[in-house]
N, C-alpha and C positions, 0 to 999 in steps of 0.2 A: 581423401577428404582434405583438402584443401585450408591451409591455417586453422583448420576445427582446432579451438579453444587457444589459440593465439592470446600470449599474452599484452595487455596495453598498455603502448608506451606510457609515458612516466605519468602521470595526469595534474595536476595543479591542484587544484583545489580540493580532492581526496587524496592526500596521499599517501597515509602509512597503514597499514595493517592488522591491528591492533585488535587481538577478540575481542568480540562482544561481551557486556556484562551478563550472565547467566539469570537468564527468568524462567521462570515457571510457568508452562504452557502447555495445552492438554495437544496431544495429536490432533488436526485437521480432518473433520469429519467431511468427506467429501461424494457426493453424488453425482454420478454421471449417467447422464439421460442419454438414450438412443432412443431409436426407432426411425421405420420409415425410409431405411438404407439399409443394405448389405454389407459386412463387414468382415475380417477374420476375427474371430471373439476370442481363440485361444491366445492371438501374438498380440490384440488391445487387450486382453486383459493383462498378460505377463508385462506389457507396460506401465500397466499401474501398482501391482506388484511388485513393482520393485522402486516403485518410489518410498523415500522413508520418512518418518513425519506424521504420515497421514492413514487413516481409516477410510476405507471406500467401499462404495455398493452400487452396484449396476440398477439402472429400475428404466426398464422400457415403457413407453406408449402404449397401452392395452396389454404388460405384460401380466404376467401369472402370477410369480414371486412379488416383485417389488414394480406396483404399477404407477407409473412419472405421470399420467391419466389423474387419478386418484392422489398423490401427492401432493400436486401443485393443484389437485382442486381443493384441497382440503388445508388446516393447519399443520398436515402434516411436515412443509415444507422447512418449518422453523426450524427444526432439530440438525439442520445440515449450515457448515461455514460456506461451503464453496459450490458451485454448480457447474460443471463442465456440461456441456453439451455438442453432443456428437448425432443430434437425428435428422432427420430432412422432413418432418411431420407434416401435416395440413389439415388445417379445419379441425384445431381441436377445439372442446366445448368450452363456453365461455367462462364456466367457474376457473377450469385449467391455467385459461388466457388471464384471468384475474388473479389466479396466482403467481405467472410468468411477471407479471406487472408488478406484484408485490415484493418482490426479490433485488431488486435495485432500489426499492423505499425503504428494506429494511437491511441494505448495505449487505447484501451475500458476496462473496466471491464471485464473479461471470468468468467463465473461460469459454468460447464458444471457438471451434473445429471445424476446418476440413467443409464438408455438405451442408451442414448445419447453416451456412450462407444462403441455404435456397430454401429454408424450414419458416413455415406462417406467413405462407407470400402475402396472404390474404388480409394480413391483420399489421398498421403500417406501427402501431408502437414497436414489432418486435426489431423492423431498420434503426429503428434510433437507440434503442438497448443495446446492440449488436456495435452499429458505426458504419453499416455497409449492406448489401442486399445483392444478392445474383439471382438473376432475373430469366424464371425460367421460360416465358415465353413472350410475345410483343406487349408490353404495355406502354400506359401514357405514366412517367414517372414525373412531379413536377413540373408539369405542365408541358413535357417532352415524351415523344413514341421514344421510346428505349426499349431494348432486349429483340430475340433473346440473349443471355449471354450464352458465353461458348468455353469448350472442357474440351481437353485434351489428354490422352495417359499416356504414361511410361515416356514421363523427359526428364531428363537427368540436368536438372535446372541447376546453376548456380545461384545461389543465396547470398545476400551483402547484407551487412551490417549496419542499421542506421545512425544507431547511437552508441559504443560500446561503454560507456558510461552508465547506463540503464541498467536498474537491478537486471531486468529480464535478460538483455543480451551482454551485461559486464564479463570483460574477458573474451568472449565468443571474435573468431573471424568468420571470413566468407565460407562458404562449404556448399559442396555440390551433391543431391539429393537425388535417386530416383523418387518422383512421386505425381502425380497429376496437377496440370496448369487449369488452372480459368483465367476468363477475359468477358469485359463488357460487361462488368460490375461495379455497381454503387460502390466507393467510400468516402462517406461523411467528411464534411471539410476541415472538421472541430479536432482529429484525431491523430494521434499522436504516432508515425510511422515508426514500426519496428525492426522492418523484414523487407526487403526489396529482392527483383527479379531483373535481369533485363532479355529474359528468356522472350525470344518471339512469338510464343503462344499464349502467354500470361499478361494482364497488365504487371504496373509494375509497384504496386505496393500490395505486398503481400501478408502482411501484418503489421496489426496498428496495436492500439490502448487508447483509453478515455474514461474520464471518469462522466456516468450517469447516474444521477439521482445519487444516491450517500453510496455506489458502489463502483468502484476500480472493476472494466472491461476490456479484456484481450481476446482478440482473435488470430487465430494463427492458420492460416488457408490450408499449409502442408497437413499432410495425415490421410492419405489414401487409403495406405494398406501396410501390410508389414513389413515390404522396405526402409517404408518412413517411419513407423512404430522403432523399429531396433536401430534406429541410427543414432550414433547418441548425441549428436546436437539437436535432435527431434525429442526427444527422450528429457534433456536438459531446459529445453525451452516450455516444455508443458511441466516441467516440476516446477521450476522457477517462475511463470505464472500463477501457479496455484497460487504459490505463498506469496506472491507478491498480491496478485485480488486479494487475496486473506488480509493486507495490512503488517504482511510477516517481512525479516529480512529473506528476499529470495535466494540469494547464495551467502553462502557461510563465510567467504574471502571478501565479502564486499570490502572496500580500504574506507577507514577513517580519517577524519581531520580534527587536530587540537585545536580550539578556540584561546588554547593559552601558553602564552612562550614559554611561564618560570622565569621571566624576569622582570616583564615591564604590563604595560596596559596596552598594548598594539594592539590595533584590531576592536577598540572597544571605546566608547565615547560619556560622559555622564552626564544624568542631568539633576538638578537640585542640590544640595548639601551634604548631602551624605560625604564620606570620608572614605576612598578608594588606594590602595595599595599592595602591596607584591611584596611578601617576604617567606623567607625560607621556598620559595617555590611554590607558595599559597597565596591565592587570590582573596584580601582580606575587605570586607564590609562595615563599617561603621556608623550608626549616628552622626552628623555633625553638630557644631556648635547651636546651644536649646533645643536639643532633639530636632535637628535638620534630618529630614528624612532624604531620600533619592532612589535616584533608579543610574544602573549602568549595563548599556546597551552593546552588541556588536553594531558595527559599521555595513555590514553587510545582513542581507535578508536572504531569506530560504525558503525554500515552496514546502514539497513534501521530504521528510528526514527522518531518519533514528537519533536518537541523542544520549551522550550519558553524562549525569554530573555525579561528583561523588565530594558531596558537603558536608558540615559539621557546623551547628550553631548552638552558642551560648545564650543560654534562656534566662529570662520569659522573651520571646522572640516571636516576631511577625514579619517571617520573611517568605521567600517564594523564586523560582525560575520562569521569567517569562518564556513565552515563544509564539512565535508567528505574530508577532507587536507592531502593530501598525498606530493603534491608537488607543486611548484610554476604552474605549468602545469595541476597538476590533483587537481581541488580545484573548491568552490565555493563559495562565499561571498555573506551574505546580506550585501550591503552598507549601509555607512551613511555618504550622502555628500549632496552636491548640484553640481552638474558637467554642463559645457556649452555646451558642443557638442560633442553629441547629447543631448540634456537637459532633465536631467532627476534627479533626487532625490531619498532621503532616502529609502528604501528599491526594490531600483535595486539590480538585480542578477547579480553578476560579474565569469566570470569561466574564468580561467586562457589560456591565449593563443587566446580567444575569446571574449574577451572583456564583455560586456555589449550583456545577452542571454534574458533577459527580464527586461524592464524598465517599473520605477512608473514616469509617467508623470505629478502628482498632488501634487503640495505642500502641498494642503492641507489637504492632511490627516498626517502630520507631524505636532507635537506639540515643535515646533523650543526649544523652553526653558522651556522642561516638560519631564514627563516621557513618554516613547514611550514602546511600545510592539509588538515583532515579534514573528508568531508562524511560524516554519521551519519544512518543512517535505522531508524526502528523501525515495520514495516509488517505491524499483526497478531504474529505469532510470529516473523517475519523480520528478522534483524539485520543491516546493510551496511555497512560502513566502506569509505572511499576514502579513499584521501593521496596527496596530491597529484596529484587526476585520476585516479587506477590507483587499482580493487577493489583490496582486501586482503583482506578476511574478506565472507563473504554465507552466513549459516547460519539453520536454523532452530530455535530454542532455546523453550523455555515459562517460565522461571525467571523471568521478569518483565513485564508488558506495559504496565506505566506506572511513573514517579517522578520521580523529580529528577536535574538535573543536576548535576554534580558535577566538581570538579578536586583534586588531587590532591600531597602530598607527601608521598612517603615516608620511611620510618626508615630510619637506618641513619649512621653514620661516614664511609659510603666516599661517598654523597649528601651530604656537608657542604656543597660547593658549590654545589651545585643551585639553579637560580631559573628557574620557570617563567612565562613569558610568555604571556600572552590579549590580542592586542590587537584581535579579533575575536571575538565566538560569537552568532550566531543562528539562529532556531529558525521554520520554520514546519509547516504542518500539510502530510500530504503523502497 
């Protein structure tokens, strides 16, 4: 196997390694649909077995036990984060189809597989969920005769890397697979390549990503059979998708980056009166002169990220962690207040124009005259806040999907006292 899990060179912009702050998070409930293809069930299932993290349950198309038929025609779909799909179906009934549709509206996980490229040819929403379509016989696709496509078994394809940057494929090199090629298939122009071939029987993008509707979508072509099953960059690329459509960190080494030297303000720019400074290795926040309020920004903007700050402020206090700031309108803030109405405290989600998008109604998970820690994640359309370990806010919002971060003083008399502390904030990609 060929550089399998190579490590990468130095990278710029992430670069130190630094755990994660420890949050509290239930295992990944995860469903994996089949039907409608042939499979070895004993060596797909020992693959998922041995994923850790996550809770799973197989439920087939017209199955007995757990029916994916009935599931997605029903509510019962809600109860699951993630949906892996591995069947090649057709013609299923419309409640079904209205379920498959509801799944990207209410931000699930998508991980779609292998065959599953050739699953509801009939029904053109399930291409644009997907990102791609293989086309099992002649049609007119877009106003062009396309297909059919074409399949090939047992090629021992080499694999490249597109981004090794990418939660999904961080770390990972090229590596050569026994597993089944396609060719003379759709993908979407909007999608983000994960996975290349330049095998002659395959096109040559072999997995993508995209986010549809409030939901993060991967697809990964490899997955025939149990070659591919037990290979473990096969193995590591379907865990680390899971968690990554979940909105989770995909791998547990992802590298971090400090947004703060310990000495100076690099990296960071203000604007208004506020009263900005670096001491003892703490990034200090002030009022300025008559209650001058401000804000102070990075320099740099970020798309999708984990983040961690770990602050401390002197009350009565009206402060907050921007992120994704583009504008007074297109913004999001973890707060740090205590607010009367609607009542609600330190780490509410505030997004501009909309007030208060998810509130922490517990004081007591605030340590009023101590260090406090928020980890922030912006995953696609999905906003999370954590303090101290414990969710607070996990909604899904469109008012922004990149910018700067941001800290915060507010106006006001009764904030005279106020001084907010940063003696932590980093950021990596998630």
């Amino acid at each position: 196997m060929r550089g399998f899990m190579t490590l990468c060179a130095v990278w710029a912009l992430w670069a130190s390694s630094v755990c994660a702050q420890a949050v509290s998070e239930p295992p990944l409930k995860v469903l994996v649909v089949t039907g409608g293809h042939d499979f070895n069930r004993p060596a797909f299932t020992a693959l998922f077995n041995g994923l850790e993290g996550i809770e799973w349950k197989e439920a087939v198309y017209g199955g007995k036990d757990l029916n994916a038929t009935e599931i997605l025609g029903s509510d019962a779909w809600k109860a699951w984060d993630v949906f892996v799909f591995y069947d090649m179906v057709q013609g299923l009934p419309e409640k079904s189809l209205q379920g498959l549709a509801a799944l990207p509206k209410a931000g699930k996980g998508l991980l779609f597989l292998h065959h599953t490229l050739a699953a509801n040819q009939n029904w053109p929403e399930y291409r644009k969920i997907v990102g791609g379509k293989f086309f099992t016989g002649k049609t007119v696709d877009e106003g062009k005769e396309v297909g059919p496509s074409g399949y090939q078994h047992d090629r021992d394809m080499t694999v490249a890397i597109c981004d090794r940057a990418h939660p999904i494929t961080w770390g990972l090199g090229a590596f050569t697979i026994h597993d089944e090629t396609y060719n003379k298939y759709a993908v979407a122009p909007g999608v983000t390549p994960l996975l290349t071939t330049d095998d002659p029987t395959s096109d040559k993008v072999i997995g993508w990503t995209h986010v549809y509707g409030n939901s993060r979508v991967v697809y990964l072509q490899l997955g025939h059979d149990e070659k591919a099953y037990e290979h473990p960059a096969f193995k590591t690329l379907v865990d680390r998708s899971i968690r990554y459509t979940a909105a989770r960190p995909a791998a547990a080494g992802l590298p971090w980056r400090s947004l703060l030297d310990g000495k100076s303000l690099a990296g960071w720019e203000a604007e208004g009166g506020a009263k900005w400074r670096v001491a003892g290795g703490v990034l200090v926040g002030e009022q300025g002169p008559n209650n001058a309020a401000g804000d102070l920004y990075t320099t740099e903007s970020f798309g999708d990220f984990e983040a961690v700050a770990t602050f401390r402020v002197r009350w009565p206090a009206n402060s907050g962690i921007w992120f994704r700031f583009q504008n007074g309108g297109k913004a999001y803030q973890a707060d740090i207040l205590e607010w009367p109405n609607p009542r609600c405290f330190t780490g509410t989600i505030y997004c501009g124009g909309k007030m208060f998008i998810a509130m922490n109604e517990d004081p007591a998970l605030v340590k009023k005259d101590d260090w406090n820690t928020f980890v922030i994640r912006g995953a696609g359309p999905r906003v999370t806040v954590f303090l101290n370990g414990t969710k607070v806010g996990d909604v899904h919002d469109d008012a922004s999907a990149a910018g700067k971060f941001g800290i915060q003083v507010h106006a006001g008399t009764e904030f005279g006292p106020m001084r907010i502390e940063i003696r932590e904030f980093k950021v990596r990609r998630i």
